[in-house]
KEKE-3310 file (N, C-alpha, C; in steps of 0.2 Angstrom, whole numbers, plus 5000, padded with zeros to 4 digits):
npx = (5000:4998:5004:5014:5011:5014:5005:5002:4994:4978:4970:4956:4942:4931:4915:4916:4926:4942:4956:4968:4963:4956:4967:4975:4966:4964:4978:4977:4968:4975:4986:4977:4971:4984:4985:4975:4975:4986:4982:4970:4977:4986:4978:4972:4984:4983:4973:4975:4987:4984:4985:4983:4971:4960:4959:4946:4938:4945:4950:4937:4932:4940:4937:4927:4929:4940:4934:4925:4935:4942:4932:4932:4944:4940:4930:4938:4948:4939:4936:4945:4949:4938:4940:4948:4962:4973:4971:4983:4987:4997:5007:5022:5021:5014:5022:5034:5027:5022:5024:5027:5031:5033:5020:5027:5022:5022:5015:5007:4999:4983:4978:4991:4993:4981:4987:4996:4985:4981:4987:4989:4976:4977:4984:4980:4967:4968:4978:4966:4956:4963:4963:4950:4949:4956:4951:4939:4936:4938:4933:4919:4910:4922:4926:4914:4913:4926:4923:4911:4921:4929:4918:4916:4930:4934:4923:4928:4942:4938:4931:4943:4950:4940:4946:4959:4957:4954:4943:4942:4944:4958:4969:4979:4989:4995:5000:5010:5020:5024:5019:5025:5027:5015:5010:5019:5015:5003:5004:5007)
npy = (5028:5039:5056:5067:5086:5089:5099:5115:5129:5130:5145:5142:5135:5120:5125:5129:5118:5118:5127:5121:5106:5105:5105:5093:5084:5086:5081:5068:5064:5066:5058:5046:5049:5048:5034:5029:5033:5026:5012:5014:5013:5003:4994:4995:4992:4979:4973:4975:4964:4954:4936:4919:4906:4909:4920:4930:4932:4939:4950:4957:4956:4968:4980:4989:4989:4999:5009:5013:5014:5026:5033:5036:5043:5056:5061:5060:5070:5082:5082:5087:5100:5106:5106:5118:5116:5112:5099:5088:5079:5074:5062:5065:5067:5058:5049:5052:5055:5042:5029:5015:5001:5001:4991:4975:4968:4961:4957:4942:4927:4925:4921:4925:4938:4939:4936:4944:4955:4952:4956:4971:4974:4972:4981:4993:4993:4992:5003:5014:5008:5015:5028:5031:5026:5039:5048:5049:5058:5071:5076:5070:5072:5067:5055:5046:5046:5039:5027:5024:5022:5010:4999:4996:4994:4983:4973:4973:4966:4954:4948:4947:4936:4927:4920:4912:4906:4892:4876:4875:4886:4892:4904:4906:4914:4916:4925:4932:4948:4954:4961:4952:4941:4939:4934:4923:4913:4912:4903:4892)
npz = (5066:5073:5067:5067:5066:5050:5040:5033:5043:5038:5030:5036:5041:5044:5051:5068:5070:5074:5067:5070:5072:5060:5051:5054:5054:5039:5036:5039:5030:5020:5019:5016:5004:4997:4998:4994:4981:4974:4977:4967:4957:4956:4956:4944:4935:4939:4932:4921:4918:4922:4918:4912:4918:4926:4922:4915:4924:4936:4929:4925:4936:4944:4938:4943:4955:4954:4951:4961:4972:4965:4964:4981:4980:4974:4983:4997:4993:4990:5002:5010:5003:5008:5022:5021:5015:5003:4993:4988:4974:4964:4955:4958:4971:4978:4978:4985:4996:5002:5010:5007:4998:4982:4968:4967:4955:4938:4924:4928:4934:4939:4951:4956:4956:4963:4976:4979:4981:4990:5001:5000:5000:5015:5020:5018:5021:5035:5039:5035:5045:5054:5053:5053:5067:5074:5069:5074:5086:5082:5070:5066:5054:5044:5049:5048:5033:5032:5038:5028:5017:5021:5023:5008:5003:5013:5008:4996:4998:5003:4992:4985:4994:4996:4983:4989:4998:5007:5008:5021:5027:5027:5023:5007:5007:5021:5033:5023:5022:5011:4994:4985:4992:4994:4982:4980:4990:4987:4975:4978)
capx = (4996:4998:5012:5019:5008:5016:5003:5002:4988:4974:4966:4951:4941:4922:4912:4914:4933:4947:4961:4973:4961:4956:4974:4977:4962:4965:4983:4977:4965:4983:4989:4972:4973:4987:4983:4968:4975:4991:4978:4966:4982:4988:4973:4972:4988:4983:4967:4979:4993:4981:4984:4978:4960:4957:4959:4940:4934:4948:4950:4930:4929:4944:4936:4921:4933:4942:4927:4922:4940:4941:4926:4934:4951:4938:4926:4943:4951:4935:4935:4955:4949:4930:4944:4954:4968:4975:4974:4989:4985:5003:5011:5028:5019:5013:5028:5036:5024:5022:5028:5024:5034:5029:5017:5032:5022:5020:5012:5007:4993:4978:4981:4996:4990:4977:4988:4998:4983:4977:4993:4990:4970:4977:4988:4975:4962:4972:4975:4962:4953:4966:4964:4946:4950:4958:4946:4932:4931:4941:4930:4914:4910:4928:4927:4909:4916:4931:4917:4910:4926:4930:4913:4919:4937:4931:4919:4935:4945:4934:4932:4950:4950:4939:4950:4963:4955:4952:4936:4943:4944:4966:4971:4986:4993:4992:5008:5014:5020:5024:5016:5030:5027:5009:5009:5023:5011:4996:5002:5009)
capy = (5033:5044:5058:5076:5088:5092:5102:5122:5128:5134:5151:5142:5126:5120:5129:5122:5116:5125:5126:5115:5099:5105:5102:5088:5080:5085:5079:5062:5062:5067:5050:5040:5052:5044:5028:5027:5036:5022:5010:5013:5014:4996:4989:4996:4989:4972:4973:4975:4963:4947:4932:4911:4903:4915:4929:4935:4931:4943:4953:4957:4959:4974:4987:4989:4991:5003:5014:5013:5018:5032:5041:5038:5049:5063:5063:5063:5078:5087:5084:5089:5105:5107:5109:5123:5115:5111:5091:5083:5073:5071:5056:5064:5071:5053:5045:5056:5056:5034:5024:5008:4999:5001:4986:4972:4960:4962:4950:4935:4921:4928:4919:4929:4944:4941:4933:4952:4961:4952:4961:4978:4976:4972:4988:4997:4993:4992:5011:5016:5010:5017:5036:5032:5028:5044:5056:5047:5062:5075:5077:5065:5069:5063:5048:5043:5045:5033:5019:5022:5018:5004:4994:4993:4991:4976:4970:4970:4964:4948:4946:4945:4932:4921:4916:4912:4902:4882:4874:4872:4893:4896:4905:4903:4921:4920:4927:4935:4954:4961:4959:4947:4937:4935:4930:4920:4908:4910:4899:4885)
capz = (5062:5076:5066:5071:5062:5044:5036:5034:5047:5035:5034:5039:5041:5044:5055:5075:5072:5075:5061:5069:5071:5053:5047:5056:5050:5032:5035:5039:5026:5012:5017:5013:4997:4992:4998:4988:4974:4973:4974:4960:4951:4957:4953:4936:4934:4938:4928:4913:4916:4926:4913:4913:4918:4929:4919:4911:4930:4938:4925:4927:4946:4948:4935:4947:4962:4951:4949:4967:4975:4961:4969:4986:4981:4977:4990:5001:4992:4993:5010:5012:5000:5012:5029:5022:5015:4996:4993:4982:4972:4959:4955:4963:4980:4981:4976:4988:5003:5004:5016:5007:4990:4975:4969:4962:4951:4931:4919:4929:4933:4941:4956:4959:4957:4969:4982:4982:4981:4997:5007:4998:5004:5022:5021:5015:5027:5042:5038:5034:5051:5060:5052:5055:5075:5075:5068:5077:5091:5080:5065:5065:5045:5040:5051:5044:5027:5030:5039:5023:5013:5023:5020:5001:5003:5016:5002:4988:5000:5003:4984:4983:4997:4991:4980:4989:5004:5006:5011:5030:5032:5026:5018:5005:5009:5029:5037:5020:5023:5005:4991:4983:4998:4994:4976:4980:4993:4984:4969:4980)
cpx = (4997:5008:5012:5016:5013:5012:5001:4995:4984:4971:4959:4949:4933:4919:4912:4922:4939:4952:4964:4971:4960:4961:4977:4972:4964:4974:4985:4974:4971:4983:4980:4972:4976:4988:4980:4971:4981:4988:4974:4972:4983:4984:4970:4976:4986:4978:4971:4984:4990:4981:4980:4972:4957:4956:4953:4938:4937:4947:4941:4929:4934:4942:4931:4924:4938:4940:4926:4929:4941:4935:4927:4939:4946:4935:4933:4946:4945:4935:4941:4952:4942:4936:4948:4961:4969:4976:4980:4989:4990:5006:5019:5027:5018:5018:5033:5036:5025:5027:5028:5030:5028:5026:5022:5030:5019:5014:5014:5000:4989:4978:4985:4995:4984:4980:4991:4993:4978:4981:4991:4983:4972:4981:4984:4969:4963:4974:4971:4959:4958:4964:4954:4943:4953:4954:4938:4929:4932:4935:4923:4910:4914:4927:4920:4911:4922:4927:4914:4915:4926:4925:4914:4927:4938:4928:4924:4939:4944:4931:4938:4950:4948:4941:4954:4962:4953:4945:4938:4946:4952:4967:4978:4992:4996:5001:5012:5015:5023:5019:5018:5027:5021:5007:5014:5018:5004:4996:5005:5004)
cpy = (5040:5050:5066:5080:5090:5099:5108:5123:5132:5141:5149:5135:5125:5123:5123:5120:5120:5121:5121:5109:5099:5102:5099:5082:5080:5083:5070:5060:5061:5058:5046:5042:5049:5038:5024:5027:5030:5014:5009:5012:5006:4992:4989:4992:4980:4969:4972:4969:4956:4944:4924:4911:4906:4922:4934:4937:4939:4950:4961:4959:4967:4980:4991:4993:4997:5010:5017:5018:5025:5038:5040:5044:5055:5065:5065:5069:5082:5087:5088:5097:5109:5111:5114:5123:5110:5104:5090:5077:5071:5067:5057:5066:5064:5049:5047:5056:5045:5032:5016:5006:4998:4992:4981:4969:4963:4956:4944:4932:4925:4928:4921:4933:4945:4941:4942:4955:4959:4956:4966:4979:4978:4980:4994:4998:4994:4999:5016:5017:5012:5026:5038:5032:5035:5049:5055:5055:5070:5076:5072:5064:5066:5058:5044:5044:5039:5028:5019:5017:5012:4999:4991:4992:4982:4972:4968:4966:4956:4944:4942:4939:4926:4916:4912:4908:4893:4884:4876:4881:4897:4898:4906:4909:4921:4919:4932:4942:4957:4956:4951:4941:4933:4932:4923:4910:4908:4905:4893:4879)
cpz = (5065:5071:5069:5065:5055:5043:5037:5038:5039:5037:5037:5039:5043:5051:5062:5077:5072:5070:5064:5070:5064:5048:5048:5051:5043:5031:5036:5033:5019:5012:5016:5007:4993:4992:4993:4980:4971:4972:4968:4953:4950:4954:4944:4933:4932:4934:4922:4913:4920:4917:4917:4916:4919:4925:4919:4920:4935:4938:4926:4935:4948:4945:4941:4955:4960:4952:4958:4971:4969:4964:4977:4985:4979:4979:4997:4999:4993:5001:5014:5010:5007:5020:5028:5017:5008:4996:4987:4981:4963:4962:4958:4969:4980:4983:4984:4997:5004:5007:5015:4999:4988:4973:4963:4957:4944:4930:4925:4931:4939:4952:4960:4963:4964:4977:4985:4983:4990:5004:5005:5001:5012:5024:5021:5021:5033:5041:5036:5040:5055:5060:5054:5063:5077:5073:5071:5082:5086:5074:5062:5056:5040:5042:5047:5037:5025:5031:5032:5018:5014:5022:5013:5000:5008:5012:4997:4991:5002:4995:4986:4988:4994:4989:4982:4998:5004:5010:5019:5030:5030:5021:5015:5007:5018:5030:5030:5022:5015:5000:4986:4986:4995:4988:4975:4983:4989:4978:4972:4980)
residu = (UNK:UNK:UNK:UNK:UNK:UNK:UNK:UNK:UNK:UNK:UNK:UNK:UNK:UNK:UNK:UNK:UNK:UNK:UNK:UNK:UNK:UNK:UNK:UNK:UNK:UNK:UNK:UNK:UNK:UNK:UNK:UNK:UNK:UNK:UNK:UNK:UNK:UNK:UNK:UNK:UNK:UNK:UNK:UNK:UNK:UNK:UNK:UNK:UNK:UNK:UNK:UNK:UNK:UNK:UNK:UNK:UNK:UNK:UNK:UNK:UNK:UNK:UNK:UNK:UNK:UNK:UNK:UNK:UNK:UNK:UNK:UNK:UNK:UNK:UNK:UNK:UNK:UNK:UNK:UNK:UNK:UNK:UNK:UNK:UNK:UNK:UNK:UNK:UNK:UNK:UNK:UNK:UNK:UNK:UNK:UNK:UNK:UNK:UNK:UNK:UNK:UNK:UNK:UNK:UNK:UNK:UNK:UNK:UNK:UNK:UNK:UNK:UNK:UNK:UNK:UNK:UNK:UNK:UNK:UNK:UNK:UNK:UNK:UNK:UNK:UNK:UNK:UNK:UNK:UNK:UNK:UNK:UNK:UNK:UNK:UNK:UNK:UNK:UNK:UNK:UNK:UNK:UNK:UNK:UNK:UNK:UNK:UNK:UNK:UNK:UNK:UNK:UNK:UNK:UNK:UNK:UNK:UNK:UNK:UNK:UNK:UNK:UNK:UNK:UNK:UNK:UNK:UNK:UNK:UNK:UNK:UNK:UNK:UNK:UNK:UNK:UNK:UNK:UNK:UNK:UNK:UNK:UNK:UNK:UNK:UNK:UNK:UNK)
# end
């Protein structure tokens, strides 16, 4: 998490901080921007394209988690825009800025879809608490705004698990690292 500041110092920042914690902070915030913002997209995606049994049941649980990361990305850029500094929020600045592959799976069984979205939550969450350990001393209203996040990306997260868990605690995902991986174990 820890990166080499990028982003231009602002003329200014919230009273108390000095611009260059402001534009670091609002330069961790970018990357959850476009975390979030590749997120709500992926999940769209899957909302459209989850078929078999499972489907209504799936289908049904990710509009809601839709909703919910959608008013993450702009409570983040207001906070990006509140510190001084222009948030970007275009498909080729995201495209652009990520560090992660695009999400591989179309049209498939509900199952699947979830087994990838249990890796795309662990990436998610796992960056998330880490931009949250870093802003803990640096900016105490951004970091209580990521713990916020995390509570409902934790919450999605354990949805999509669920699923994807035996009686005896395993789950069919464990060990996968991409998303491929995960839908791949989930239908075994």
């Amino acid at each position: 998490m820890a990166t080499k500041s990028k982003t231009k110092l602002p003329a200014y920042t919230v009273p108390s901080m000095s611009v260059a914690d402001g534009a670091r902070v609002a330069e961790i915030l970018q990357q959850r921007l476009d975390s979030l913002n590749d997120l709500a997209l992926t999940l769209k995606h899957v909302h459209w394209n989850v078929v078999g049994p499972h489907f209504i049941a799936v289908h049904e649980m990710i509009d809601p988690q839709v909703a919910d990361v959608r008013g993450m990305v702009d409570q983040t850029a207001e906070r990006i825009a509140t510190l001084g500094v222009s948030p970007s929020g275009t498909v080729g600045g995201i495209a652009g800025r990520r560090t992660w592959s695009d999400y591989a799976i179309g049209r498939a069984d509900a199952i699947a879809h979830l087994g990838a979205l249990d890796v795309v939550y662990q990436g998610i969450v796992s960056d998330h608490r880490a931009a949250a350990d870093e802003t803990e001393k640096l900016d105490p209203v951004t970091n209580d705004m990521l713990i916020g996040h995390l509570h409902s990306l934790e919450l999605f997260h354990w949805f999509v698990r669920a699923h994807l868990e035996n009686a005896g605690g395993t789950l069919a995902t464990q060990g996968a690292a991409s998303d491929e991986a995960g839908a791949k174990r989930a239908r075994k």
